[in-house]
N, C-alpha and C positions, 0 to 999 in steps of 0.2 A: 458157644451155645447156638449163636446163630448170626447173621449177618447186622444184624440191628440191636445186638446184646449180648453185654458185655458184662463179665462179674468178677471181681477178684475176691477170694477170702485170704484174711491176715488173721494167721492163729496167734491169740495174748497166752499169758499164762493163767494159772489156774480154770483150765480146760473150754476159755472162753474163745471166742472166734468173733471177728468183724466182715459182716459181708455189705462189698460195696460194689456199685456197678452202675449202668446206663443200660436206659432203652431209646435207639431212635429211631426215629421214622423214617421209614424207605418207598413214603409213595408222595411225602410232603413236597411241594414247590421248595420250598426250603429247608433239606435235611438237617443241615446242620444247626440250624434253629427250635427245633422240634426235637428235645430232650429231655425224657424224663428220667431225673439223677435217685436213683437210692439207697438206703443202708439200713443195716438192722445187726443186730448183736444175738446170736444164739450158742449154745451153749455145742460141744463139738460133737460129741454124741448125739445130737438130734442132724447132722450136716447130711448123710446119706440119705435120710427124709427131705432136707430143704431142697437138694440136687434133683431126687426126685420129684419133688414135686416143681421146680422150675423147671425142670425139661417138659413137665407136663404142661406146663401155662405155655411154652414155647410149643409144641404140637397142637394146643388147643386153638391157639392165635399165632397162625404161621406168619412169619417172614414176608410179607409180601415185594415183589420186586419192582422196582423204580417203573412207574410207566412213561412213557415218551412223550411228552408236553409239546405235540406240537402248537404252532402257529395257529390262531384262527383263520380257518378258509371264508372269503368274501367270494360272491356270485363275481365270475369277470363278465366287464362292463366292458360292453361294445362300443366305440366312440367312433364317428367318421370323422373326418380332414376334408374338411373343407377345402 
C-alpha cells in the first residue's frame, strides 16, 4: 500500500476475514520505534469497501519520505595561536 504500511488479510471460515497490519513512521529519528500495530475482524463482503477506503486514508496522509537529519551547524570560531 505504501512504504510505511503494511496489511495482511487472513480469510477464516464462515465468510469471516482477519485484517492485520502496521503503520510506521518515515520521518521519525527512530523509525523502527514508531509503530502503530493494528487489527480488526470484518466480514469478507464488506473487504472491497475496507481496501477502498484504506487506500483512501493512504492518499489522504501520504507517505512521507525520511528527511536527512543532519548535524547541528555551530558559527566557526575564529582562534589565534599565539
Amino acid at each position: 500500500m505504501g512504504d510505511g504500511l503494511e496489511a495482511e488479510i487472513k480469510f477464516k471460515n464462515a465468510g469471516q476475514a482477519d485484517v492485520l497490519g502496521r503503520a510506521r513512521s518515515q520521518i521519525s529519528l527512530v523509525p523502527d520505534q514508531s509503530i502503530l500495530s493494528f487489527s480488526f475482524e470484518t466480514d469478507q463482503s464488506f473487504l472491497a469497501q475496507t481496501v477502498r477506503q484504506l487506500k483512501g486514508a493512504v492518499a489522504q496522509f501520504p507517505v512521507r519520505k525520511a528527511k536527512s537529519w543532519a548535524q547541528p551547524r555551530f558559527a566557526d570560531s575564529h582562534v589565534d595561536s599565539c
